[in-house]
N, C-alpha and C positions, 0 to 999 in steps of 0.2 A: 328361356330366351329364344324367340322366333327369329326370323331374316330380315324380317321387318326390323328387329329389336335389333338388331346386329347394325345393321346398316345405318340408322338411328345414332347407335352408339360411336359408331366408326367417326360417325358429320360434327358429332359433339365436342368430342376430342380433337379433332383437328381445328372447330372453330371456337377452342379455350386453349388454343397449343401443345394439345395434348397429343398421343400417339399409343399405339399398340406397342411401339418400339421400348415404352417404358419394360413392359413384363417381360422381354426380352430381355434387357439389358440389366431386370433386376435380377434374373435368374440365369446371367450370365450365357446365354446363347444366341449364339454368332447365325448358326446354319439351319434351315427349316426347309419339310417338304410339305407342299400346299394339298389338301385333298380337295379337289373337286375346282371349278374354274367356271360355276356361273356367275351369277349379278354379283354374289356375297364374295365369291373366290376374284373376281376381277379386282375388288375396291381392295381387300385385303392386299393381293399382290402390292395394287397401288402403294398402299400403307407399308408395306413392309419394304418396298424401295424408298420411300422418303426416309424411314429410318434408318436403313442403310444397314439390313437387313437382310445376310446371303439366302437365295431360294435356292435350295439343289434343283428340285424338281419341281413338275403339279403334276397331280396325280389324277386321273378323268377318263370314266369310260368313253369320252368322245374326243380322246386323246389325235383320232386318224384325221377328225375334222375341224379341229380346233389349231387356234397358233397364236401366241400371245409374245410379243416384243423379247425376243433376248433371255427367255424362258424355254428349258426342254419340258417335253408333257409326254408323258407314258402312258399306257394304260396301266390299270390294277394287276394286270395277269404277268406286267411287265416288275410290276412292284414286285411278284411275286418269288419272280427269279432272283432280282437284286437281294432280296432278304439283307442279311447282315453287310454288304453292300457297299450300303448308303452310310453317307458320311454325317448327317446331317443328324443333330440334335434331338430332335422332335418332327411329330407329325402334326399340322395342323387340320381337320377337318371341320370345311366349312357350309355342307349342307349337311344343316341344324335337325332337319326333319329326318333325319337315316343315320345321325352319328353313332349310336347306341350297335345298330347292325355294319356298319362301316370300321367303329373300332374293333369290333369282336372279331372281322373279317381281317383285318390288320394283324391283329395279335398272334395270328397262325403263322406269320412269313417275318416276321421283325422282334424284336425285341427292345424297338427306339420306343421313346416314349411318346403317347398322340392325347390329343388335347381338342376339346371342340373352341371354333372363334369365339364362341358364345362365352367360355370361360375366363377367356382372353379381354374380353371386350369387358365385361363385368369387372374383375381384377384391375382394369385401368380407370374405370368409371368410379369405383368405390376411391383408388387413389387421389385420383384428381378431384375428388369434391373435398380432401384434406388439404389444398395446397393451399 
């Protein structure tokens, strides 16, 4: 799944009343930290406030230039310190094209568990075509 694919997925769901908040709430987590805060990370955030959906953090190497409504944003170097930290469930990382090197890079300073949108968005797509 591309960003394309993501973002696609994201409009579908919301206009069948669907939500990302579903895989959330099946698998019982409350708290998430967002990786990354371009096109795919903005619409996410979106999403995951309509769900009602706590965001510890996002997580974005242009964490100094960036600033997103009522949201803290760190860099990575800052994830690094927090390590065991963060209180927050899961990692979501939402640039699709570098998840692979973004998880791996993760896994050295945490031990929460991280998840690409992509997986997220699929999981709710496959549900909602059962309802």
């Amino acid at each position: 799944m591309n960003a394309f694919d993501v973002i696609e997925g994201l409009l579908v769901l919301e206009q069948n009343a669907g939500s990302i908040g579903d895989f959330f709430r099946d698998n019982e987590i409350d708290c998430v930290v967002v990786y990354g805060l371009g096109r795919v990370g903005v619409r996410v955030l979106e999403a995951l406030k309509r769900a009602g959906i706590k965001v510890e953090c996002v997580v974005d190497r242009d964490a100094d230039r960036i600033t997103f409504e009522g949201v803290k944003i760190i860099t990575p170097e800052k994830i690094k310190k927090a390590g065991s930290d963060i209180k927050a469930e899961l990692i979501v990382v939402t640039p699709m094209e570098h998840y692979y090197d973004i998880k791996e890079e993760l896994e050295r300073y945490t031990d929460k568990d991280i998840i690409s949108i992509g997986e997220i968005v699929e999981y709710c797509m496959e549900e909602e075509s059962f309802r």
